[in-house]
Legacy VTK file of the C-alpha trace (Angstrom):
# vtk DataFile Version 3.0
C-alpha trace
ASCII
DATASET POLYDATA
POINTS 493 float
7.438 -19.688 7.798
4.518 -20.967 9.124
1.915 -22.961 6.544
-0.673 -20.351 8.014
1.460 -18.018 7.085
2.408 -19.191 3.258
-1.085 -19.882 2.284
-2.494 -16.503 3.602
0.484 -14.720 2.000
-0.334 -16.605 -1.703
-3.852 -15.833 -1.085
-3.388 -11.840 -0.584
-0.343 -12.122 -3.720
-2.920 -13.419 -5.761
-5.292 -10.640 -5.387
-2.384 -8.343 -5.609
-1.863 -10.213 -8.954
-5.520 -9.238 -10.000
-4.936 -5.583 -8.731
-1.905 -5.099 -10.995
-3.703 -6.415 -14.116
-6.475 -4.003 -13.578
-4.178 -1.385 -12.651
-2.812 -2.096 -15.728
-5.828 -1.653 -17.443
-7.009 1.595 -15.828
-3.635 3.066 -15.972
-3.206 3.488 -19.748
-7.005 4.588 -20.409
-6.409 7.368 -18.174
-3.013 8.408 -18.780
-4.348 8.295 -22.768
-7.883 9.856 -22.034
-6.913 13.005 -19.425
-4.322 15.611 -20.444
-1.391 15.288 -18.052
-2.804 18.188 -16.335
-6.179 16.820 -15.428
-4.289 13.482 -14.490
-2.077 15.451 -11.714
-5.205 17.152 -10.697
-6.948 13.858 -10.224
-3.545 12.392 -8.461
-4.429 15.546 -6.073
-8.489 14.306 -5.887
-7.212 10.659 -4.457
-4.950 11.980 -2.618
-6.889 13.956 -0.533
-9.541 11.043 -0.387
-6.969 8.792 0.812
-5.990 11.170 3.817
-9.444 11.902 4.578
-10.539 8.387 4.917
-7.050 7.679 6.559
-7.666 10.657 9.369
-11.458 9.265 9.980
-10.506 5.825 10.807
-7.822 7.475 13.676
-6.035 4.189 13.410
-8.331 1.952 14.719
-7.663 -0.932 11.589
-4.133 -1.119 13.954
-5.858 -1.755 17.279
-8.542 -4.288 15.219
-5.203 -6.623 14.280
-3.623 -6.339 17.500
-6.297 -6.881 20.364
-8.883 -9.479 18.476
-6.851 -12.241 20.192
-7.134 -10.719 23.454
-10.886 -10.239 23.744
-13.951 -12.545 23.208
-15.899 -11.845 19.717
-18.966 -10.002 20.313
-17.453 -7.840 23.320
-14.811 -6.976 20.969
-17.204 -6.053 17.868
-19.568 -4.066 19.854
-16.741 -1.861 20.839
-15.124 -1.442 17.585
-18.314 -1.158 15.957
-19.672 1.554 18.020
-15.874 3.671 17.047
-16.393 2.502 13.206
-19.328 4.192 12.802
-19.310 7.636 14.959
-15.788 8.328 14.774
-15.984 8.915 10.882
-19.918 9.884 10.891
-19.025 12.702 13.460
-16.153 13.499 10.948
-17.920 13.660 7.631
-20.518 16.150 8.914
-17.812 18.723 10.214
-16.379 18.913 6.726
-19.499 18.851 5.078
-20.703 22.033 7.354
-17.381 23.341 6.727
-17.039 22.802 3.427
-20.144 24.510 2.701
-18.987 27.492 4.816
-16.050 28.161 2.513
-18.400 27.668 -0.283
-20.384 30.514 1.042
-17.747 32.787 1.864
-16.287 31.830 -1.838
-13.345 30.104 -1.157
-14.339 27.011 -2.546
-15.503 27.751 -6.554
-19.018 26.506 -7.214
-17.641 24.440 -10.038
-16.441 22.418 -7.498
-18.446 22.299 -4.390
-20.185 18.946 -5.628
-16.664 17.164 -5.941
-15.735 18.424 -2.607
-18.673 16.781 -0.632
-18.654 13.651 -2.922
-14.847 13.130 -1.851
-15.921 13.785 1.697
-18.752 10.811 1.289
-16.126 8.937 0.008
-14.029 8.812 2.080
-16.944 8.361 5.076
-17.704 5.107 2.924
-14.015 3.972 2.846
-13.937 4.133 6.131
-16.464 2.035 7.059
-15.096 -0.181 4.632
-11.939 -0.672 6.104
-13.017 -1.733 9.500
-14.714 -4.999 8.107
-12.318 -5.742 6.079
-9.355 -5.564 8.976
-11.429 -7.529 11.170
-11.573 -10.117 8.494
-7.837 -9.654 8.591
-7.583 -10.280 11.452
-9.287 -13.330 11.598
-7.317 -14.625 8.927
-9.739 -14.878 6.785
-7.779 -13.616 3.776
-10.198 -15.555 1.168
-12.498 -13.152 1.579
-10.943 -10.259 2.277
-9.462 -10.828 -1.516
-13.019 -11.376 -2.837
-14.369 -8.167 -1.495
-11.588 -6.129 -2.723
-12.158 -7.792 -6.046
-15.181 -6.890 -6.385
-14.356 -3.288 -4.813
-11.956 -2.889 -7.280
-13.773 -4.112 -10.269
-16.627 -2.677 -10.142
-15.136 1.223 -9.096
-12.948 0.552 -12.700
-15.796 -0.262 -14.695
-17.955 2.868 -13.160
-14.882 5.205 -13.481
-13.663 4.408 -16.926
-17.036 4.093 -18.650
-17.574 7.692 -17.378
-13.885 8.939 -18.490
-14.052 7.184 -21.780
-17.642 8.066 -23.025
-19.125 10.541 -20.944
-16.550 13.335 -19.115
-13.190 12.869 -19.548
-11.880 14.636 -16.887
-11.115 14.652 -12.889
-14.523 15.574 -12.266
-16.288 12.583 -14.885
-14.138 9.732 -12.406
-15.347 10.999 -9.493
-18.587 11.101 -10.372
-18.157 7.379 -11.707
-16.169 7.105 -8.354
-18.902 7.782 -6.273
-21.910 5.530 -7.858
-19.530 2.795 -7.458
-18.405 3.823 -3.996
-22.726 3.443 -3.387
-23.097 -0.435 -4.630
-19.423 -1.222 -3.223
-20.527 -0.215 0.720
-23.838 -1.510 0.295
-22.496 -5.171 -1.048
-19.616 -5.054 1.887
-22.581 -4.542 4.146
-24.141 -7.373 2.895
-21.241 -10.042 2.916
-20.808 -8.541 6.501
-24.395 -9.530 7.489
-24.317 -12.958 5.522
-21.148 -13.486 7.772
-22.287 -13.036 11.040
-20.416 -9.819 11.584
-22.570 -8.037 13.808
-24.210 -10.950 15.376
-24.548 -10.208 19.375
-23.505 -6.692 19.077
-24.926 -4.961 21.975
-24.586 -1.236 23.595
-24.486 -3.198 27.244
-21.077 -4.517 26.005
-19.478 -1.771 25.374
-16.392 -0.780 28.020
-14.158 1.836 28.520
-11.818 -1.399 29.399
-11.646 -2.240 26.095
-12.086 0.776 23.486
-9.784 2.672 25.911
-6.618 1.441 25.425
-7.531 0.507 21.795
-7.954 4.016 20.885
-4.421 4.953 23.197
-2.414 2.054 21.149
-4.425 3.243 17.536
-4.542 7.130 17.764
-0.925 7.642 17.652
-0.617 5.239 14.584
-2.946 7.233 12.961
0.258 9.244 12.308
1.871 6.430 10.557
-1.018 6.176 8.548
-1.112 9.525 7.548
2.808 10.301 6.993
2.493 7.749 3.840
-0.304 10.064 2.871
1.491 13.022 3.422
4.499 12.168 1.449
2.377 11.425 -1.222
0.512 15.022 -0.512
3.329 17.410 0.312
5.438 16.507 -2.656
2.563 16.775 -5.366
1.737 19.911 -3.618
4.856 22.021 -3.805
5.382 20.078 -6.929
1.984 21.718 -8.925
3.363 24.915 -6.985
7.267 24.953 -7.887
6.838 23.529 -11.041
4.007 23.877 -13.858
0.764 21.246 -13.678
2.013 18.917 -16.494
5.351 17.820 -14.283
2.452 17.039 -11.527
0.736 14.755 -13.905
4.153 12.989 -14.825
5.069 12.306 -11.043
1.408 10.845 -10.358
1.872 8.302 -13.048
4.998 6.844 -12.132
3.865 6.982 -8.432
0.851 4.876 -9.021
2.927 2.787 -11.321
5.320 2.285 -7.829
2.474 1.764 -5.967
1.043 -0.849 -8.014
4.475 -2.972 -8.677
5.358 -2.690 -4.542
1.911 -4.070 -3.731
2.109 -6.931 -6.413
5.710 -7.839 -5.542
5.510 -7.695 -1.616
2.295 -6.639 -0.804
0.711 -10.152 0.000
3.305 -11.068 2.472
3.554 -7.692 4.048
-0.434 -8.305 4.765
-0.199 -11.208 6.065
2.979 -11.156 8.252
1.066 -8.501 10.919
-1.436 -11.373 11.980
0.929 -14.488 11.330
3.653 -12.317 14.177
1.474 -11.866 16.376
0.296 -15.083 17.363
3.529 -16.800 16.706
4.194 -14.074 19.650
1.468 -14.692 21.962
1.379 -18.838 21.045
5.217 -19.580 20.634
7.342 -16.815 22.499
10.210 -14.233 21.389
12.620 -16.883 19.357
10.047 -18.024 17.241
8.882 -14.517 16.142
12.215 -13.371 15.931
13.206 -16.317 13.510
9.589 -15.636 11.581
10.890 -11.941 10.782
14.571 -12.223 10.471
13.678 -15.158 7.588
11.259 -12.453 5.557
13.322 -9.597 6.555
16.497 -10.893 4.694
14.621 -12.101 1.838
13.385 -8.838 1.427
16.693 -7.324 1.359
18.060 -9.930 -0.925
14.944 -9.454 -3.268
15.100 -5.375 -3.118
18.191 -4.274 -5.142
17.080 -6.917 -7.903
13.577 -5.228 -7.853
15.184 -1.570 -8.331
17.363 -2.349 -11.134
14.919 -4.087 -13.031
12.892 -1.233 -12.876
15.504 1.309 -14.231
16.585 -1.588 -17.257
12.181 -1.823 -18.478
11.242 1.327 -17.190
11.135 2.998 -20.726
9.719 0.884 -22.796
6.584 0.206 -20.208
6.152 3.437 -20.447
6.158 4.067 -24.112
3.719 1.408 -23.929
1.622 2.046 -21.156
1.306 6.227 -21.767
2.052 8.848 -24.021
5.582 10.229 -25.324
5.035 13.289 -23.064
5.807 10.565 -19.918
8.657 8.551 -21.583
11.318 11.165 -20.727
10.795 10.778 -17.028
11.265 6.847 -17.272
14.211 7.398 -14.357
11.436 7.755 -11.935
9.877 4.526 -11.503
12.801 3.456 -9.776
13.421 6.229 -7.664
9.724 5.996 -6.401
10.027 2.809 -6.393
12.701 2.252 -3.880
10.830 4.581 -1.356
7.425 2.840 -1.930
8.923 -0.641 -1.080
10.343 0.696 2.072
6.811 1.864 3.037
4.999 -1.732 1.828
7.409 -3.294 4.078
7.104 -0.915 7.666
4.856 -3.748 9.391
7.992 -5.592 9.190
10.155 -2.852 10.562
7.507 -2.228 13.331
7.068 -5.593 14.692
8.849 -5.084 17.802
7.165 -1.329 18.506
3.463 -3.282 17.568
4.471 -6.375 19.902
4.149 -3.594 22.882
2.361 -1.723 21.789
4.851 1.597 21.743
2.725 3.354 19.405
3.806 6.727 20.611
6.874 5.999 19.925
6.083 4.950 16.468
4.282 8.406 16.002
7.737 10.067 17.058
9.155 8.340 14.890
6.636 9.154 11.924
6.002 13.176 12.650
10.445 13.649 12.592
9.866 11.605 9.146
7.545 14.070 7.901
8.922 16.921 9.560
12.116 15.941 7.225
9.949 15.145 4.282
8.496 18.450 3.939
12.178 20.098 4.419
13.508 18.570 1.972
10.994 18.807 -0.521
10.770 22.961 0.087
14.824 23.172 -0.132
15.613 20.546 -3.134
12.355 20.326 -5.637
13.398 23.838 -6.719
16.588 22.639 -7.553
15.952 19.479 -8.986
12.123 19.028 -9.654
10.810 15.438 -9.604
14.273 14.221 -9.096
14.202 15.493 -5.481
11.361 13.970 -4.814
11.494 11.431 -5.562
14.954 10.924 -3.869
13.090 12.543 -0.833
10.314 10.417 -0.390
12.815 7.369 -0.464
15.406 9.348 2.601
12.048 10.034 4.412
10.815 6.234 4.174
13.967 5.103 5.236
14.515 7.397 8.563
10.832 5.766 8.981
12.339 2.322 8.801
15.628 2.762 10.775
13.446 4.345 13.591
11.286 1.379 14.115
13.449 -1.229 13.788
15.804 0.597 16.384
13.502 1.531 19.565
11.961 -1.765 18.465
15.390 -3.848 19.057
14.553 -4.263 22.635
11.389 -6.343 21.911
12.312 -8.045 18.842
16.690 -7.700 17.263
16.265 -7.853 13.682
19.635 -9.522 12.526
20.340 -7.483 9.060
22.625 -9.970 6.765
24.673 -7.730 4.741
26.442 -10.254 2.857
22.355 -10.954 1.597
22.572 -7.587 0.013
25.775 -7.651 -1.082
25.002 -11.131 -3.040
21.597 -9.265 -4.229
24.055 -5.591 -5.320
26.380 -8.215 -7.828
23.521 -10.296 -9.398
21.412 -7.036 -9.943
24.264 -4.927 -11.494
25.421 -7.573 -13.846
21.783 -7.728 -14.834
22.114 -4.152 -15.248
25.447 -4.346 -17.355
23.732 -7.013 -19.915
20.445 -4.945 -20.214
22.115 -2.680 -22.879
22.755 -5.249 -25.079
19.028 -7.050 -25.320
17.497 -4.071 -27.960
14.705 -4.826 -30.508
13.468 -2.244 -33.119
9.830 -2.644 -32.062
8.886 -1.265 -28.536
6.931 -4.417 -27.547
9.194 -6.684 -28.672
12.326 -5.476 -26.583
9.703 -5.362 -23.182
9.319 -8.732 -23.829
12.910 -9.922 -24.268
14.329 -7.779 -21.554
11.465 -9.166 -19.019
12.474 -12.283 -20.129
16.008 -12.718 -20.153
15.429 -10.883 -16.813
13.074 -13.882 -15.686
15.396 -16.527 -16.939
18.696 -14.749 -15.203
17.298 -14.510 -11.979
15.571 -17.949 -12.246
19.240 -19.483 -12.717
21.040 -17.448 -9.999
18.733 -18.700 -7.517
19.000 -22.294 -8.274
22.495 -22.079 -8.726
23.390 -19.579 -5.689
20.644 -19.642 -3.363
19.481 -22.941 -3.478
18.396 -22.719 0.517
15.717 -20.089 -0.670
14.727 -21.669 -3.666
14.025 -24.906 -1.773
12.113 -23.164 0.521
10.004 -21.121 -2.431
9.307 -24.503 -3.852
8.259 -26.315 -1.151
6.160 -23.507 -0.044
4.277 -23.822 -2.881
4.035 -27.492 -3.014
1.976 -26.993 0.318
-0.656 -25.759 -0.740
-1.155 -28.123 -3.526
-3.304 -30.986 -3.180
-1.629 -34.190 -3.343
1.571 -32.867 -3.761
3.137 -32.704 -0.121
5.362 -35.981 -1.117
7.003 -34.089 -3.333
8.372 -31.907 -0.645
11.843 -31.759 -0.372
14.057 -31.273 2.370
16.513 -28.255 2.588
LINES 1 494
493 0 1 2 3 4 5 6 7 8 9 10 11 12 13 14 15 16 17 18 19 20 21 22 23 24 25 26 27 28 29 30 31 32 33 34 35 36 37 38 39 40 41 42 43 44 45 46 47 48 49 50 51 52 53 54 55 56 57 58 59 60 61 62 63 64 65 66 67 68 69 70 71 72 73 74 75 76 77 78 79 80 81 82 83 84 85 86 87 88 89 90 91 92 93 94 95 96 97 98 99 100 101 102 103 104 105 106 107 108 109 110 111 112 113 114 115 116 117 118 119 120 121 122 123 124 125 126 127 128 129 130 131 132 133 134 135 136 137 138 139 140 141 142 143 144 145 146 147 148 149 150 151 152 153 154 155 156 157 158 159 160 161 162 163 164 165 166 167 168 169 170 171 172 173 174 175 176 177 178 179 180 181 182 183 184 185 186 187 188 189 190 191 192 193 194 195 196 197 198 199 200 201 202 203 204 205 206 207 208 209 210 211 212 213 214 215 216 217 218 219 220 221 222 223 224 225 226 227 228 229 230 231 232 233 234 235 236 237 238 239 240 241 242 243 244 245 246 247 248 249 250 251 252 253 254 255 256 257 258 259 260 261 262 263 264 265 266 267 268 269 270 271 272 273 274 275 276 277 278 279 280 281 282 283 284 285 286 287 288 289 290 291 292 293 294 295 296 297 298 299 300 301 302 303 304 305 306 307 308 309 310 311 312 313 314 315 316 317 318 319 320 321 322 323 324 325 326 327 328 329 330 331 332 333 334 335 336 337 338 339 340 341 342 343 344 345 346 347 348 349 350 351 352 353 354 355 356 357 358 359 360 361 362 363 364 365 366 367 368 369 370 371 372 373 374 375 376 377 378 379 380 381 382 383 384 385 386 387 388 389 390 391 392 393 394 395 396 397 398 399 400 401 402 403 404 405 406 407 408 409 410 411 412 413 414 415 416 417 418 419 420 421 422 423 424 425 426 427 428 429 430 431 432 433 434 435 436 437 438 439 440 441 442 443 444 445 446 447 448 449 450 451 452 453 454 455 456 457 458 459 460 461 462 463 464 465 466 467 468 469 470 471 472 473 474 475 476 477 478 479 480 481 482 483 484 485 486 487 488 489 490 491 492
C-alpha cells in the first residue's frame, strides 16, 4: 500500500473511531429512553431519510470520485455544482407538493404531516452535504472531511438526545432535534466550503454537456447501488413491522445499527479511502500496480472477516445486556448475522474496482436490481417462517450475490486473486477462539465483556506475530510512517 494510501486510511479509521464512541453513546440513551416500538418506528424515520437523500443525489458522489482527475477544477465544480443543487432542489419540492396532496386527501394523518416535510428537508440538506464532502474526497483531503463529519455528528447527537431525554421522548422529539441540527450543520459545511475556496471561479459559461453528460450516464445507474443498501435495510424492516408485531422491528433496528457501527469502525476507513488511492494508482501506474493494491486489501479482508464474525457471536450478549434493555438480550444471535452482510456491503468499492475503472456502471446496476429483486423474495417467502432470523440471513445472501457480481464482470479489467488458504488460516484461529470463549465467564456482566474482549485482543495479537508475521510487519511499519521521527525504525519484511 501506498503511504497516500495508509495515512488517508488512519485518518478516516480515526474518525470512524470517534463515530463508534458516540454511537456508543447515543445507542444506549435511545434504546433505554424509546419503547422498542417507537425505536423500530424511528429505524423506519432514518430509513426513509437515508433513501430519500440517497435517490436526490442520483449518484453523482460516484461520478465526483471518478472524473475530478480528468477535468480542470473550476470547469469541473461549475458542472457538479449546478447538478448538486437542482437535482435535489427540483426533488424536494415534488414531495413537498405531494406530500401535502396526500395530506389533503387524508392519507397522510395530520399528526404527522410536520415529520413528513421535515424528513423531506432533511434529506434536501444531506444532499447538499454530501457533494462537498465527496469532492473533498476526492481530493484527498480526508483531514477535513473527518472534521466536518465530527462536527456533523456531534452536534446532531447533542440536539437529538437533549430533545429525547428531557423534552419528547419519542420518534417525533429526535426529529425535531434532528432537524435544528440538520439547520447549523448545512450552514457550517457551507461555510468551511467558502473558507476553502470551493466555489471559487464557478461560472454558468463553464458549464458543458461534455462534461455533466457522461457524469450523469456513469452516476445514474449507480444510483441503484446506492439505493439497494437502502432497500435492504427498507424492505426487511418493512415486511418485518408487517409479518411480525412492532417490538421485533425495534429489536432488528438495534442490532442493525449496532452492525453498522462495528463494520464502519473496523473497515470503514480503508474502504473510504481505497476508491481514490485505485484510481490514480490506475491512471498514474497502470493495471499491475492496481491489481497488486487490491489483491493486498482484498485478502486481508478475507483473513480479517471470519475473526470479526465470531467475535461478535462470543461478546454479543453481554454488550447487549449492557448497552440495552433485557427485552433485546434474547436476540444477541443477530449481531453477527447482520453483521456478516453489513461487512460485505462496507467492502463493495473493493469488489467494484474493476466495473468503476470503466466505468460499467450499468452493469453494476444489473447487478444491484437482480440483488434486490432476490432480497425482497426472500424476505416475503422466509421472514414468515423464521422472523429476524431470515433476515438477517437474507440481507447477508443478497450482499453477497452483490459482491460475486462485481468482482466477476469486473475480472476483465482488474482479476482479483481470492487466497483461500487466507480464509482457511482465518476459519481455524476464529473457531478455536470460539471453542475457548465458553470457558472465560465472570458473575458480573461487565466484568466478563471485559475479559472476553481481552483474552480476545491478546489471542489474536499472538497469532499474528506468531503466524502471520508478513502482515504484522506490514501493520507495524505502516504505522511507523506516519510517525514523526520514527521511519528508522522501519523494518523490512
Amino acid at each position: 500500500m501506498s503511504n497516500q494510501l495508509i495515512k488517508h486510511s488512519m485518518i478516516y479509521s480515526l474518525f470512524q473511531l470517534f463515530m463508534i464512541f458516540a454511537g456508543l453513546i447515543s445507542f444506549p440513551i435511545l434504546t433505554k429512553s424509546l419503547t422498542t416500538e417507537e425505536y423500530g418506528i424511528l429505524g423506519l424515520i432514518t430509513v426513509t431519510l437515508s433513501m430519500l437523500a440517497s435517490f436526490g443525489k442520483l449518484g453523482i458522489q460516484h461520478g465526483i470520485v471518478r472524473y475530478r482527475e480528468d477535468y480542470e477544477k473550476t470547469t469541473f465544480i461549475s458542472n457538479i455544482t449546478y447538478l448538486a443543487i437542482l437535482g435535489p432542489f427540483a426533488l424536494a419540492l415534488v414531495l413537498m407538493a405531494f406530500s401535502l396532496l396526500l395530506y389533503r386527501l387524508d392519507y397522510i394523518p395530520p399528526d404527522y404531516i410536520d415529520i413528513v416535510l421535515i424528513v423531506i428537508f432533511l434529506a434536501f440538506a444531506e444532499q447538499i452535504r454530501n457533494f462537498i464532502v465527496n469532492y473533498f474526497i476526492s481530493v484527498q483531503e480526508s483531514a477535513l472531511v473527518a472534521k466536518i463529519r465530527i462536527m456533523s455528528k456531534l452536534i446532531t447527537m447533542i440536539f437529538t438526545l437533549s430533545v429525547v431525554v428531557l423534552i419528547l421522548a419519542s420518534a417525533k422529539g429526535f426529529v425535531y432535534g434532528f432537524l435544528v441540527a440538520e439547520i447549523i450543520v448545512f450552514s457550517l459545511t457551507l461555510y468551511i466550503a467558502k473558507r476553502q475556496e470551493l466555489f471559487a471561479g464557478i461560472n454558468l459559461s463553464r458549464v458543458s454537456a461534455k462534461i455533466y453528460k457522461p457524469l450523469l450516464l456513469f452516476s445514474i445507474p449507480l444510483l441503484g447501488l446506492e439505493m439497494v443498501s437502502m432497500l435492504h435495510a427498507f424492505v426487511d424492516r418493512y415486511l418485518i413491522k408487517y409479518f411480525m408485531e412492532a417490538r421485533f422491528l425495534g429489536y432488528y433496528s438495534a442490532y442493525y445499527n449496532m452492525a453498522t457501527m462495528l463494520a464502519a469502525l473496523i473497515i470503514g476507513g480503508l474502504t473510504t479511502a481505497i476508491v481514490p488511492a485505485y484510481l490514480k494508482t490506475w491512471n498514474e501506474q497502470g493495471r499491475e500496480k492496481t491489481e497488486a493494491l487490491l489483491n493486498r486489501i482484498f485478502n486481508l479482508l478475507l483473513l480479517m472477516y471470519p475473526i470479526i464474525v465470531i467475535s461478535l457471536w462470543v461478546v454479543s450478549k453481554e454488550l447487549f445486556e449492557l448497552l440495552t434493555t433485557k427485552e433485546y438480550v434474547a436476540y444477541a444471535y443477530l449481531l453477527p448475522l447482520i453483521a456478516m452482510g453489513v461487512l460485505l456491503q462496507s467492502a463493495m468499492p473493493l469488489f467494484s474496482a474493476g466495473l468503476k475503472i470503466k466505468k460499467a456502471s450499468m452493469t453494476m446496476f444489473y447487478c444491484v436490481i437482480f440483488s434486490a429483486v432476490l432480497n425482497l423474495v426472500l424476505n416475503l417467502i422466509f421472514i414468515p417462517l423464521y422472523g429476524l432470523t431470515a433476515a438477517a440471513v437474507t440481507t447477508t445472501v443478497s450482499y453477497a450475490c452483490i459482491a460475486a457480481g462485481f468482482a466477476y464482470f469486473g475480472s476483465g479489467t482488474l482479476t482479483p486473486k481470492v487466497n483461500l488458504y487466507v480464509l482457511l488460516r482465518s476459519c481455524i484461529y476464529a473457531g478455536i477462539f470460539l471453542l475457548f470463549s465458553p470457558y472465560i465467564q465472570h458473575e458480573i456482566n461487565v466484568i466478563q465483556l471485559i475479559l472476553k474482549v481481552s483474552a480476545g485482543v491478546v489471542y489474536f495479537c499472538l497469532i499474528f506475530i506468531l503466524f502471520e508475521k508478513p502482515l504484522t510487519l506490514f501493520l507495524f511499519n505502516s504505522v511507523l510512517k506516519r510517525i514523526p521521527g520514527a521511519k528508522h525504525m522501519v523494518k523490512q519484511s
